[in-house]
C-alpha positions as CSV (number, residue, x, y, z in Angstrom):
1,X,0.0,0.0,0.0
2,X,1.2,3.3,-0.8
3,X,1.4,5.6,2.4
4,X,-0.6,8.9,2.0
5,X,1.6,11.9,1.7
6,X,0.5,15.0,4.3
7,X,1.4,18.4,2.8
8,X,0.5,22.1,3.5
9,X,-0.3,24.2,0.7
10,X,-0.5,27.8,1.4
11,X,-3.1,29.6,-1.3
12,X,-4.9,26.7,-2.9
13,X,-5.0,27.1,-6.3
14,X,-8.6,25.5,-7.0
15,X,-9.8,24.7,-10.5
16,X,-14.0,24.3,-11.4
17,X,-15.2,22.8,-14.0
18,X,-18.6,23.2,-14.0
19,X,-21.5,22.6,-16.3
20,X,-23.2,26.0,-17.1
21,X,-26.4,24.4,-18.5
22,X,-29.9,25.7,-17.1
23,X,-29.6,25.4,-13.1
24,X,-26.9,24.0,-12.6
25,X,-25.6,27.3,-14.1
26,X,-26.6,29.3,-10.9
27,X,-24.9,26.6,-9.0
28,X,-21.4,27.4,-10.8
29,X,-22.2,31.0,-10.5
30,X,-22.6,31.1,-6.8
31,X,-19.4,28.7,-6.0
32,X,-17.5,31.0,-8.3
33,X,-18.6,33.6,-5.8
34,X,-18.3,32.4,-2.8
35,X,-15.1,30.3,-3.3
36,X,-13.2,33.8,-5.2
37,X,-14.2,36.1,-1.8
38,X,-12.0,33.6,0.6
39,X,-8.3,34.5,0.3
40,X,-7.1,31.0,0.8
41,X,-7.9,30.2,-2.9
42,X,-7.2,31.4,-5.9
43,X,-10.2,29.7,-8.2
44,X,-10.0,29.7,-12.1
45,X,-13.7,29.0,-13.7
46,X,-13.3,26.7,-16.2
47,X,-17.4,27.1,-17.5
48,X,-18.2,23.9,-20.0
49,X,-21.5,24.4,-22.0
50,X,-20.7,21.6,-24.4
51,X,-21.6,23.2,-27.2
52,X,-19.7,26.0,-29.4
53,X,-21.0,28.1,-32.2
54,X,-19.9,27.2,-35.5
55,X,-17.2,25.3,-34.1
56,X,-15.9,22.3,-36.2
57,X,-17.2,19.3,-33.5
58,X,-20.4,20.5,-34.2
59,X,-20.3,20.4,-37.5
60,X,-19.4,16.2,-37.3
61,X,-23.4,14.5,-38.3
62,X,-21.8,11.3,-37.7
63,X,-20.7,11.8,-34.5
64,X,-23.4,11.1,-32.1
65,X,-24.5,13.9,-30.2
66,X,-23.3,12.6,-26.8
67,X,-20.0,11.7,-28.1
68,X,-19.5,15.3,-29.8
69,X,-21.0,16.9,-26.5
70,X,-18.3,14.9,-24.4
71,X,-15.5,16.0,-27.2
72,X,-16.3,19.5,-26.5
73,X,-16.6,19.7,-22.9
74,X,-12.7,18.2,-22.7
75,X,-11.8,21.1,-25.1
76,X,-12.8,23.5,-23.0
77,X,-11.3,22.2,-19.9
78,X,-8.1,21.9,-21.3
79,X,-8.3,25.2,-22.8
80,X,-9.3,27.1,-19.5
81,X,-6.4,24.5,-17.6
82,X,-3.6,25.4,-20.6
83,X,-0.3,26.5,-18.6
84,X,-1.9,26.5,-15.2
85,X,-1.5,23.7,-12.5
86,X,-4.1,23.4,-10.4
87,X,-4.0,21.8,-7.0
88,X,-7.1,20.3,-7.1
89,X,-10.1,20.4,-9.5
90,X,-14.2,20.8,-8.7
91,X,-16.7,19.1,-10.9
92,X,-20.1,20.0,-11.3
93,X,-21.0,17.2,-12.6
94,X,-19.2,14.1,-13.6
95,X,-20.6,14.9,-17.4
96,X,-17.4,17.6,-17.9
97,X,-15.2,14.5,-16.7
98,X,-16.2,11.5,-18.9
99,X,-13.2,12.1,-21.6
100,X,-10.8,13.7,-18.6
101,X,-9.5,10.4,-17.1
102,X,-6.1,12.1,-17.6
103,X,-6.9,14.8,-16.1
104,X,-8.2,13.1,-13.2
105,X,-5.3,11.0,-12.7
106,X,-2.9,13.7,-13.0
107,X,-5.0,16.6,-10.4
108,X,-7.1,15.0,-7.5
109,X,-10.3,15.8,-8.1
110,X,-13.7,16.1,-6.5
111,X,-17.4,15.7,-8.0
112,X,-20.5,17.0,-7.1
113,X,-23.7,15.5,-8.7
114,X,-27.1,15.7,-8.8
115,X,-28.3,12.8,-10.3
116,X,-26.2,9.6,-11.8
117,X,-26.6,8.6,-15.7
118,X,-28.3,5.1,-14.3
119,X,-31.2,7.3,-12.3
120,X,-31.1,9.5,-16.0
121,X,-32.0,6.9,-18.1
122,X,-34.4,5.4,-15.8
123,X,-37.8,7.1,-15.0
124,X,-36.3,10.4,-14.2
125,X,-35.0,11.4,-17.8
126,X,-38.1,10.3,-19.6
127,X,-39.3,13.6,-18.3
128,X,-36.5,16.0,-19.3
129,X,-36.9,14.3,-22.8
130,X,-34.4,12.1,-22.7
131,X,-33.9,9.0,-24.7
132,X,-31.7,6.3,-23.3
133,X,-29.0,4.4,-25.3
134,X,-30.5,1.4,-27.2
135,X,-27.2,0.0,-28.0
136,X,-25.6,-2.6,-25.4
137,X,-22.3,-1.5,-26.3
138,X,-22.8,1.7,-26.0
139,X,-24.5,0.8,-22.4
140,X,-21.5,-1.0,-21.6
141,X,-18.9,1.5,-22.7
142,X,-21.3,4.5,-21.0
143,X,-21.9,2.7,-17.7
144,X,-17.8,1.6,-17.3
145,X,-16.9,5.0,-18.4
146,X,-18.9,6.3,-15.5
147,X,-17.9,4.0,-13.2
148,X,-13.9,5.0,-14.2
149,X,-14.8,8.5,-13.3
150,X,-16.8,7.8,-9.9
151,X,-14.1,5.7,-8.7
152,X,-11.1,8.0,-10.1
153,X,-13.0,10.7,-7.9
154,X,-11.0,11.6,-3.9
155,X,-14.5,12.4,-2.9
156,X,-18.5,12.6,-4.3
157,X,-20.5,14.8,-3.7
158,X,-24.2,13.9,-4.4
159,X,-27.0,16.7,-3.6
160,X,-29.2,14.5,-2.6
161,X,-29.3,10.8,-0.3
162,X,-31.1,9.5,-3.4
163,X,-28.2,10.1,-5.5
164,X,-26.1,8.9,-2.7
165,X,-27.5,5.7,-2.7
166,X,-27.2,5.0,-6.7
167,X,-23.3,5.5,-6.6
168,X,-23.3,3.0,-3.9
169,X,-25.8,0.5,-5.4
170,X,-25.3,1.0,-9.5
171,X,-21.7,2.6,-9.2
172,X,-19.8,0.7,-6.2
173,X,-18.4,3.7,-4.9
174,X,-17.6,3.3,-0.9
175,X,-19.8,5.1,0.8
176,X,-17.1,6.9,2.6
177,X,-16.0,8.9,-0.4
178,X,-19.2,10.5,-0.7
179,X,-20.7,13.2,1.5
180,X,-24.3,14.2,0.6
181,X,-23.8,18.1,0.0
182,X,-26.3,20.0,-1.3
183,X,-26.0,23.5,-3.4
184,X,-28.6,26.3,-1.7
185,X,-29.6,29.9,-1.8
186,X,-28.1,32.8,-0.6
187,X,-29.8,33.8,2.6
188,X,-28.9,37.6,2.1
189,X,-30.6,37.4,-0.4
190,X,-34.1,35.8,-0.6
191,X,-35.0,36.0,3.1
192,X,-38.9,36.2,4.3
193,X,-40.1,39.9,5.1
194,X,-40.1,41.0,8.7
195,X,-44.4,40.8,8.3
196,X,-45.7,39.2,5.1
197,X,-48.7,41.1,5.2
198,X,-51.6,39.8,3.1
199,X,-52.4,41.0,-0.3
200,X,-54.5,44.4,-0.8
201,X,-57.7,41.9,-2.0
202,X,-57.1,39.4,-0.1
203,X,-55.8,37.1,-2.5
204,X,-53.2,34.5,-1.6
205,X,-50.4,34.8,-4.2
206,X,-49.0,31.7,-5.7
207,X,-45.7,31.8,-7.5
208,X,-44.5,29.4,-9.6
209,X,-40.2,30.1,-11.0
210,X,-39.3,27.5,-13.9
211,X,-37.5,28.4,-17.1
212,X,-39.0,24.6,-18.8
213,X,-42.4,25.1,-18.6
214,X,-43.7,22.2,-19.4
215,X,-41.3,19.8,-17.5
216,X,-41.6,22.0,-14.4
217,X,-45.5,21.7,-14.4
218,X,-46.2,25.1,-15.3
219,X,-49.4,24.1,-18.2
220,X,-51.0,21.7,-15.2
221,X,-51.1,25.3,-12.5
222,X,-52.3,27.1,-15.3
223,X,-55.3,24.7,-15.7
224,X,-55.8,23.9,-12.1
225,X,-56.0,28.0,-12.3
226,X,-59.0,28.5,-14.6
227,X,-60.7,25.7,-13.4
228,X,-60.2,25.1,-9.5
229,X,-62.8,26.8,-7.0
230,X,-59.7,28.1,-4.9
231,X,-58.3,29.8,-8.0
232,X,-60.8,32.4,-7.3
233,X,-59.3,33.2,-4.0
234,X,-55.7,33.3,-5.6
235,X,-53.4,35.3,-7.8
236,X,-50.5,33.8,-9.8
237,X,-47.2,35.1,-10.7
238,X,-45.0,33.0,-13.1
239,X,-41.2,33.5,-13.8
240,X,-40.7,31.7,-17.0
241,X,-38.8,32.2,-20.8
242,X,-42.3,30.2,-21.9
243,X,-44.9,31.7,-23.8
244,X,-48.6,30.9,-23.2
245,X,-51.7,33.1,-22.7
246,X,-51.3,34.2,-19.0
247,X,-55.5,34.9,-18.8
248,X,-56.8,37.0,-16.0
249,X,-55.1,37.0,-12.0
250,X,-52.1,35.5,-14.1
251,X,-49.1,38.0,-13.7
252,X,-45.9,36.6,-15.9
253,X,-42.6,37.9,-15.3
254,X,-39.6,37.5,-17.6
255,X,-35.9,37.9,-15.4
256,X,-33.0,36.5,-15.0
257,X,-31.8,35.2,-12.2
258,X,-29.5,37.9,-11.0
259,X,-32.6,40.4,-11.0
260,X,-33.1,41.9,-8.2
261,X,-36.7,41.6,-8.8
262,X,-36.7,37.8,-8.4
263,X,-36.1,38.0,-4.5
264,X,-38.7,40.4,-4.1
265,X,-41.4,37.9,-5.6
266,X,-40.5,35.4,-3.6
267,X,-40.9,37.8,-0.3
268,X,-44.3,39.0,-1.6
269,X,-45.3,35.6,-2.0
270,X,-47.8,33.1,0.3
271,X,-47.3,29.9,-1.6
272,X,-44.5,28.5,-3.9
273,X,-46.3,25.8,-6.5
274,X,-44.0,23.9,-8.8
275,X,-46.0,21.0,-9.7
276,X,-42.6,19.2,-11.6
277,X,-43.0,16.1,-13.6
278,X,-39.2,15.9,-12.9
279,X,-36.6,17.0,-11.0
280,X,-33.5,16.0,-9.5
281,X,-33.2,18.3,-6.8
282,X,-34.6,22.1,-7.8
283,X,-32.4,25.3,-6.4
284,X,-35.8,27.1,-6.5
285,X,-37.2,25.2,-3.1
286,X,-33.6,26.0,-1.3
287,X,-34.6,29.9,-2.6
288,X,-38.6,29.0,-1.4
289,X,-37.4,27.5,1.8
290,X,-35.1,30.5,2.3
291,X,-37.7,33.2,1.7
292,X,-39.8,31.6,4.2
293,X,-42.9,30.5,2.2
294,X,-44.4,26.9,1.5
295,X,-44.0,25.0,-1.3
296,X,-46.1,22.3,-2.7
297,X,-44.5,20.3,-5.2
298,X,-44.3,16.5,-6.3
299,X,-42.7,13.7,-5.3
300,X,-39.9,12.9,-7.9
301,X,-36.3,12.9,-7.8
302,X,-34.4,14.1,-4.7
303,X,-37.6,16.5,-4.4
304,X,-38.7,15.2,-0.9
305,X,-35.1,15.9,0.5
306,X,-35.6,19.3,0.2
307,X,-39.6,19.4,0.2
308,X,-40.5,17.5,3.7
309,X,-43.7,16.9,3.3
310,X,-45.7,18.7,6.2
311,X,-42.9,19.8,7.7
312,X,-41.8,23.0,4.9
313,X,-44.8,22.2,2.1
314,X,-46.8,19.4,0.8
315,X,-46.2,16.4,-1.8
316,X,-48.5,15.3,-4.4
317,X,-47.4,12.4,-6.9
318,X,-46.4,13.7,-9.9
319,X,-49.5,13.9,-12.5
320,X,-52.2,13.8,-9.8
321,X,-53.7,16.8,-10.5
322,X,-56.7,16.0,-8.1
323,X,-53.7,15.6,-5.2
324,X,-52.5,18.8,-6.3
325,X,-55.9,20.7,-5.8
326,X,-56.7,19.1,-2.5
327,X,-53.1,20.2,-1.5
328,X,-53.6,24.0,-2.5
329,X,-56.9,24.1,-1.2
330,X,-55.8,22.6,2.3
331,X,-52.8,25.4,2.0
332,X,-54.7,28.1,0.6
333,X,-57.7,28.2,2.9
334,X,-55.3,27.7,5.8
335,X,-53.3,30.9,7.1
336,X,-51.8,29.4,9.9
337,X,-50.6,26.1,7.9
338,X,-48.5,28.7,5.5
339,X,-47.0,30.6,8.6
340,X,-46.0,26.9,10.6
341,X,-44.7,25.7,6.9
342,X,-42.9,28.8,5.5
343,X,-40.9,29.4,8.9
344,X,-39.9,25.5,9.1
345,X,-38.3,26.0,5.5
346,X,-36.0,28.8,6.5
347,X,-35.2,27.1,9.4
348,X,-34.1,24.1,7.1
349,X,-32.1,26.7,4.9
350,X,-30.7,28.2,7.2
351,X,-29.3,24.5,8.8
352,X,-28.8,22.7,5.4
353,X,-29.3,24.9,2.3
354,X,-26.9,28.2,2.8
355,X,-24.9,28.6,-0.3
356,X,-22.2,30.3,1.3
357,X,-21.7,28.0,4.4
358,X,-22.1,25.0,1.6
359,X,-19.8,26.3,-0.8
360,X,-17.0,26.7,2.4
361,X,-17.6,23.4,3.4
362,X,-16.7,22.4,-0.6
363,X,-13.6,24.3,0.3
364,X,-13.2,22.6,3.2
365,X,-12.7,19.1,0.8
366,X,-10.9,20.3,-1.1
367,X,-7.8,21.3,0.7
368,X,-8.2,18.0,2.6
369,X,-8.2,16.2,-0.9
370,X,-5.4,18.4,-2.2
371,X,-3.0,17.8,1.0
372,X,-3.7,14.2,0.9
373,X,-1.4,12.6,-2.4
C-alpha cells in the first residue's frame, strides 16, 4: 500500500469545472462567488456548455451527439487549464469529466452530482426528454466510463441521499468517499419579510419560478387556475422564458436570475407551487425554503429531501392533479398552515441549504483532498 503523503499548501490554487447548463448554471455561478471572496484560494472558472458556435465538432453528423457533447466539454477544460496547475479540481457534474481520465489521474479531483446517468435513463430522464442508449455497447462502454470517473473521484458529492445511494448501489463507490452536500440559496438574499402582510384583496399569491415550462409543471397550475374553486381566491405570478396566454389573476414575469426583482417575488409571495413532472433536486425550493414561504410540489427525484412533506410544504405524486388541488386548497384556505410551513423552511435553509456556508464546506474538501497525495 502506498502511504498517504500530508502536505501544506499555502493559497490553494482551486480549479471548477462546472456545467453552465440551465440550473446547474446558478450553482457554478454562486461557487465562483463564494469560493473567489476567501483569500485561501485562488479559483480559475473553467465554465463547459458543451456546445460552441460554429465550431468544427459540431459540425461532425456522424458523430453522435453525446459523443461530440463529451469532445467539447474536454476542449474546454483543457483550454481554461492550458499553462496552469491546479491543486485540485471541482466538478459539477461528472458529465465535464467523462473524456478527462487524464486529467483526473494527474489533479485529484472532487465531484458534485445531482443525479447519476443510471437514475437519467431510468424514469427520471423520460421527463427531461431524454432518450436512453438502445445500444448494449454503448450501455456498456457508457456505464464503465462512469464507473472510471466515480471511482477516479477523492471524494463525491451527491446533492441528494437519493443520488447517494445509486453511486453505492449501481456505481460501487464506498460510501465513505461520498458526503451528501447539497448547493442552496443565498440567505442575504431571498429572506422572508419582517411581516408578510396579506395581499390588498385578499388574495393568496402563488408563485410558480421555472425556465421549462412544461417539464416544471407550469401548463397543469395554469389549468388547475382557470378551473379550481380556490383559484378564485388566488393570484399567480410565473417567472418563466415560456410563452402561453397568461388569462386574468395571471401575472408573468420575464428575469434573470441575478434580477433583483426575483427576491422580491419570492418575499411577496404566500405559496411557492411547482407541480414538476421531474426534477432531480430544484435550487428554486432551497430559494422558497429560504424566503420563508411553503411550497407544494411532487414527489420525484431528490424532491422530498428538500420538500418535507408537512414539515416546509406538501407532496402530491407527480401527474395527480386532483392531489394537487386538495393540496392548494388545504394550504390556501389555511393561514396558519403557510405561517408553521414557510418558517420550518428557512429554518431548514438556514441548517442545510446556505450557499455560502455550503460552498466553504466544498472548500473545506478540497484542501483535505489536495494535501492528501
Amino acid at each position: 500500500m502506498i502511504p498517504t503523503v500530508t502536505t501544506e499548501i499555502g493559497v490553494l490554487r482551486v480549479a471548477l469545472a462546472m456545467e453552465h447548463v440551465v440550473g446547474h448554471a446558478v450553482y457554478a455561478a454562486e461557487m465562483e462567488r463564494h469560493l473567489a471572496s476567501r483569500d485561501d484560494l485562488q479559483v480559475r472558472a473553467v465554465p463547459v456548455t458543451f456546445y460552441e458556435e460554429n465550431g468544427w465538432l459540431e459540425r461532425l453528423p456522424a458523430v453522435p451527439a453525446a459523443l461530440r457533447a463529451a469532445w467539447r466539454a474536454r476542449n474546454q477544460v483543457m483550454k481554461r487549464l492550458d499553462g496552469w496547475d491546479a491543486d485540485v479540481i471541482f466538478w459539477n457534474t461528472q458529465k465535464p469529466a467523462c473524456l478527462c481520465l487524464d486529467v483526473l489521474t494527474k489533479c485529484p479531483s472532487v465531484i458534485s452530482l445531482d443525479v447519476t446517468p443510471m437514475q437519467y435513463d431510468g424514469e427520471i430522464g423520460r421527463g427531461y426528454g431524454h432518450q436512453p442508449d438502445r445500444w448494449g455497447p454503448m450501455i456498456a462502454a457508457k456505464y464503465w466510463l462512469n464507473r472510471r470517473v466515480f471511482h477516479q473521484a477523492r471524494r463525491l458529492l451527491p446533492w441528494s441521499n437519493w443520488a447517494r445511494m445509486s453511486l453505492i448501489e449501481d456505481y460501487g463507490v464506498s460510501p465513505e468517499a461520498i458526503e451528501v452536500l447539497s448547493p442552496g440559496a443565498d440567505l442575504s438574499r431571498f429572506y422572508p419579510p419582517a411581516h408578510r402582510s396579506p395581499a390588498p384583496d385578499g388574495k393568496v399569491r402563488l408563485l410558480f419560478v421555472g425556465g421549462d415550462f412544461e417539464r416544471k409543471g407550469g401548463d397543469t397550475l395554469l389549468e388547475w387556475f382557470r378551473t379550481s374553486a380556490t383559484a378564485r381566491d388566488c393570484v399567480l405570478h410565473v417567472v418563466t422564458r415560456a410563452e402561453f396566454e397568461a388569462g386574468d389573476g395571471v401575472f408573468v414575469h420575464r428575469l434573470s436570475q441575478d434580477d433583483e426583482r426575483l427576491p422580491a417575488l419570492y418575499r411577496e409571495a404566500d405559496v411557492f407551487v411547482l407541480p414538476t413532472r421531474a426534477e432531480c433536486f430544484g435550487i428554486v425550493f432551497t430559494e422558497a425554503l429560504a424566503s420563508g414561504i411553503p411550497v407544494v410540489s411532487c414527489d420525484v427525484g431528490g424532491v422530498s429531501e428538500v420538500v418535507r412533506d408537512g414539515e416546509n410544504g406538501l407532496l402530491v405524486p407527480a401527474g395527480d392533479v386532483q392531489g394537487l388541488d386538495h393540496a392548494l386548497t388545504a394550504i390556501v384556505r389555511d393561514q396558519a398552515l403557510r405561517q408553521r410551513l414557510g418558517s420550518r423552511g428557512r429554518a431548514l435553509a438556514e441548517e442545510r441549504f446556505d450557499s455560502r456556508k455550503n460552498a466553504f464546506r466544498v472548500a473545506e474538501i478540497l484542501r483535505e483532498v489536495a494535501e492528501k497525495r
